[in-house]
C-alpha positions in Angstrom: 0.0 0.0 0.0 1.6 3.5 -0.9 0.8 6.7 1.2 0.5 8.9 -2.2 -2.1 9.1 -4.9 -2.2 10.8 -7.8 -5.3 11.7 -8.9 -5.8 12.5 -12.9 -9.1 14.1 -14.1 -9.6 13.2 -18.0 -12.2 13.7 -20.7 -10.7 12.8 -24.2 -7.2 11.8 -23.2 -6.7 8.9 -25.0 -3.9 10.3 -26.8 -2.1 10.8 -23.4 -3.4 8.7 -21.0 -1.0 5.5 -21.5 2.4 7.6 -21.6 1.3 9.7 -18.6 0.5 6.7 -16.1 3.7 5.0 -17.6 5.4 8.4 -16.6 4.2 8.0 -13.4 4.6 4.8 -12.5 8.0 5.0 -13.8 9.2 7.3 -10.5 11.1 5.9 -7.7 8.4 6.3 -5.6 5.5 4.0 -5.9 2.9 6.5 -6.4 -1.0 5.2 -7.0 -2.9 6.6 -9.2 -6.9 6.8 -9.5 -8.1 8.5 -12.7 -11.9 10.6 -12.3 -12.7 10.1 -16.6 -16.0 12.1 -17.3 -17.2 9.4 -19.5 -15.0 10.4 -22.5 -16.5 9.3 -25.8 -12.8 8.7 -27.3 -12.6 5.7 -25.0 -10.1 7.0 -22.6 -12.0 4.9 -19.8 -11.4 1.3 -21.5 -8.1 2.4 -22.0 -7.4 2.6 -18.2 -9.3 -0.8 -17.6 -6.9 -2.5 -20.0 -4.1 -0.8 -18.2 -5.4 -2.4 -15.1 -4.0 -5.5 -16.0 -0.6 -4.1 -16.1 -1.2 -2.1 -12.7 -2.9 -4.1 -10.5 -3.3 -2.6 -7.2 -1.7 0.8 -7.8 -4.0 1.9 -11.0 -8.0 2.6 -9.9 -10.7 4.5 -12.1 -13.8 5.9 -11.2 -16.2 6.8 -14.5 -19.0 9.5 -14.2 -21.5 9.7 -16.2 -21.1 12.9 -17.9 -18.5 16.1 -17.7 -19.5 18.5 -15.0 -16.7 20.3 -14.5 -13.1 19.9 -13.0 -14.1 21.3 -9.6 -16.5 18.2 -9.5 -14.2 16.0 -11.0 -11.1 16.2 -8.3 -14.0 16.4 -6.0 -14.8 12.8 -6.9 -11.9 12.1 -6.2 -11.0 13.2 -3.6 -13.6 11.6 -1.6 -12.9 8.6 -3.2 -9.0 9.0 -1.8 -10.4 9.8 1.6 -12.1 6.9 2.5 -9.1 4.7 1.9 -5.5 5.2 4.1 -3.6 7.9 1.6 -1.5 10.3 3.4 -0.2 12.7 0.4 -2.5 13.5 -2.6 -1.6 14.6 -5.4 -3.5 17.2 -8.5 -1.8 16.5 -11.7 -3.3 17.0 -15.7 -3.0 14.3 -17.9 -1.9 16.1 -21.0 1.9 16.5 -19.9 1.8 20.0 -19.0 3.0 18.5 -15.2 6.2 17.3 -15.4 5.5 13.5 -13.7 9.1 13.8 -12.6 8.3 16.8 -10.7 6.0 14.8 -8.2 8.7 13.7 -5.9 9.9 17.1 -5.5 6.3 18.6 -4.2 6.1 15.1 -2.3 9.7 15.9 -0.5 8.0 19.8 0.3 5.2 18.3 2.0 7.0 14.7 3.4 10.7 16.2 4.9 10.3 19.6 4.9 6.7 19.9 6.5 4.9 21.9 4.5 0.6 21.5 4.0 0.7 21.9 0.6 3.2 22.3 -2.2 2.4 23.7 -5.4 4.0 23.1 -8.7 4.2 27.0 -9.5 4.8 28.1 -12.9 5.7 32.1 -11.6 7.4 32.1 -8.4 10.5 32.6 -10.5 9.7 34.5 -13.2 7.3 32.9 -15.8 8.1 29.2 -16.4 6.2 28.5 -19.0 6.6 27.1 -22.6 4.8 26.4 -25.8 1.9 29.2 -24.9 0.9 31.6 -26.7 2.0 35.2 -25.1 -2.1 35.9 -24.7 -2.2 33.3 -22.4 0.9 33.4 -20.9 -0.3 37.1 -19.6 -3.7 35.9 -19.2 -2.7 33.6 -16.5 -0.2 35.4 -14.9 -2.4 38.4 -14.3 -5.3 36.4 -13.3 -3.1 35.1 -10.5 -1.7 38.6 -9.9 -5.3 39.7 -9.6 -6.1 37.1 -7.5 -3.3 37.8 -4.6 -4.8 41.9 -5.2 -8.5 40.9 -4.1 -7.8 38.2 -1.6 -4.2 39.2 -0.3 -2.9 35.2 -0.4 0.4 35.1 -0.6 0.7 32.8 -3.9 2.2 33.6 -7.0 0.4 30.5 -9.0 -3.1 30.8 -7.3 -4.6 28.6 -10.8 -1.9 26.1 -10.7 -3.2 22.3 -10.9 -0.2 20.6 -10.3 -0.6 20.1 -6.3 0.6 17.8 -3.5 -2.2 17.5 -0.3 -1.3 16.4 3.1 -4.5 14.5 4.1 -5.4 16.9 6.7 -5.5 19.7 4.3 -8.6 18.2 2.5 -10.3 16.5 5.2 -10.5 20.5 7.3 -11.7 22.3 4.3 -14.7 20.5 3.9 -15.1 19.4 0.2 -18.9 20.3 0.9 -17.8 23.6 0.9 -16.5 24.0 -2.1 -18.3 26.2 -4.5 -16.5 26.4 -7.6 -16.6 23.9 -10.5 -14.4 25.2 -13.1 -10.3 26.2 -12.9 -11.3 28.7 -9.9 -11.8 25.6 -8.1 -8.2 26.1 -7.6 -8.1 29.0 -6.0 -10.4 28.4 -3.7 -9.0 25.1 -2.3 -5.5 27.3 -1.8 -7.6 30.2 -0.6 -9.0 28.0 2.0 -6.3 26.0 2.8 -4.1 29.6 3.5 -7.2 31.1 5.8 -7.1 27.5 7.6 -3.3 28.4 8.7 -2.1 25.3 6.8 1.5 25.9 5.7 2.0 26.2 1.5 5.6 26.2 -0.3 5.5 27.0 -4.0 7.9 24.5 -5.6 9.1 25.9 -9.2 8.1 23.7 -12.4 8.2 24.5 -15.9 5.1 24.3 -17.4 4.6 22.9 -20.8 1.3 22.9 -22.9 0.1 20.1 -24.4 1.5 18.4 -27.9 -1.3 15.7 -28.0 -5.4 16.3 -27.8 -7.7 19.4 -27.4 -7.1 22.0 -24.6 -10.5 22.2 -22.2 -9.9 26.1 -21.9 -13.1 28.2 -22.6 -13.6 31.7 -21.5 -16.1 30.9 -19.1 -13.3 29.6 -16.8 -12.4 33.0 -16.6 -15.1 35.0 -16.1 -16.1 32.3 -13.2 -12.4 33.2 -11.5 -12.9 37.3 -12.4 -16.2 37.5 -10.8 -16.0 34.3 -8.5 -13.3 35.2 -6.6 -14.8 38.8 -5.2 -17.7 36.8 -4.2 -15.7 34.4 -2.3 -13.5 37.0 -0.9 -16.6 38.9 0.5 -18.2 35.1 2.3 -14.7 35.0 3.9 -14.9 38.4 5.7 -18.5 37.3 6.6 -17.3 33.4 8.1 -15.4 32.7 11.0 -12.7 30.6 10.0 -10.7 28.2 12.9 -7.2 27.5 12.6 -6.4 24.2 12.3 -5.1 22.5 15.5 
């Protein structure tokens, strides 16, 4: 039994899904990994049954019937991971854009050097990002800069998805809470876990965007995070929040 998960949200990742897992288990550590598929129509689900076979007892899928968002996805999850014995659980894409070789080093933030939550952050040094088009390079960064401006958390990646959990951290927030269902699902889970007092190191990744499928991206992701976030902001003020023993 490992004490770290990775979980993977997909829809249409057939192109990726194989080489990613490999990636993954391919670490020294002997990660798990449970894939959330929102019943992708390119087969992506069958794909990770088959894989099964070559994974047993380290490779786990859960389908849902039908895409409802990311938020909801990791969600899934994430309850799933909490009802077994996982100490350290991971976010990561499934399109490459999080360097699988990068998970031991947010596992060592959180594992030796004590840390809540470590975040694979593409702008605590500069802008680590490659492959995007400058439009969405700035669109990004300034959402996150905008983010830190309204809220005042002290994270330089607020949207990042590439994320290692201490149990704890998930288990005090409350998934019930969570009110988000897009890519501002990120920033509230970091938003939360910061107002809980739970300790977060940004570990610095280079980011790279996706050779193989279709991007999820939409602008409605945004205009959820623009307006979203001074709603949530404005419940925070208005709910007394306890420290975490």
């Amino acid at each position: 039994m490992s004490d770290a998960i990775v979980v993977i949200p997909t829809y249409n990742e057939i192109e990726n899904i194989e080489a990613i897992i490999d990636a993954v288990f391919a670490q020294e550590k002997a990660f798990h990994v449970l894939v959330v598929d929102d019943n992708s129509p390119d087969g992506t689900h069958q794909k990770v049954i088959e894989l099964q076979e070559k994974y047993p007892e380290r490779l786990f899928l859960e389908v849902r019937e039908a895409k409802t968002g990311l938020g909801t996805a990791y969600i899934h999850g994430f309850r799933w991971v909490l009802a077994r014995d996982y100490e350290y659980i991971f976010e990561m894409d499934a399109d490459f854009s999080h360097n699988p070789e990068d998970l031991v080093r947010l596992l060592a933030a959180c594992q030796e050097d004590g840390f809540d939550v470590a975040i694979g952050s593409r702008y605590v040094k500069g802008v680590n990002v490659v492959n995007w088009p400058m439009n969405r390079v700035l669109m990004s960064y300034f959402a996150s800069k905008y983010v830190r401006f309204i809220t005042g958390i002290p994270i330089h990646d607020t949207t990042a998805g590439f994320i290692c959990y201490r149990r704890k951290v998930l288990e005090t927030i409350g998934l019930e809470t969570i009110r988000f269902v897009g890519y501002a699902f990120q920033i509230e889970l970091k938003f939360k876990a910061w107002k809980l007092g739970f300790k977060i190191k940004e570990v610095s990744v280079i980011f790279t965007d996706r050779t193989k499928g279709k991007s999820k991206m939409d602008s409605s992701i945004f205009s959820e995070a623009v307006f979203g976030i001074i709603k949530m902001k404005i419940r925070s003020m208005f709910t007394k929040t306890k420290p975490h023993a």
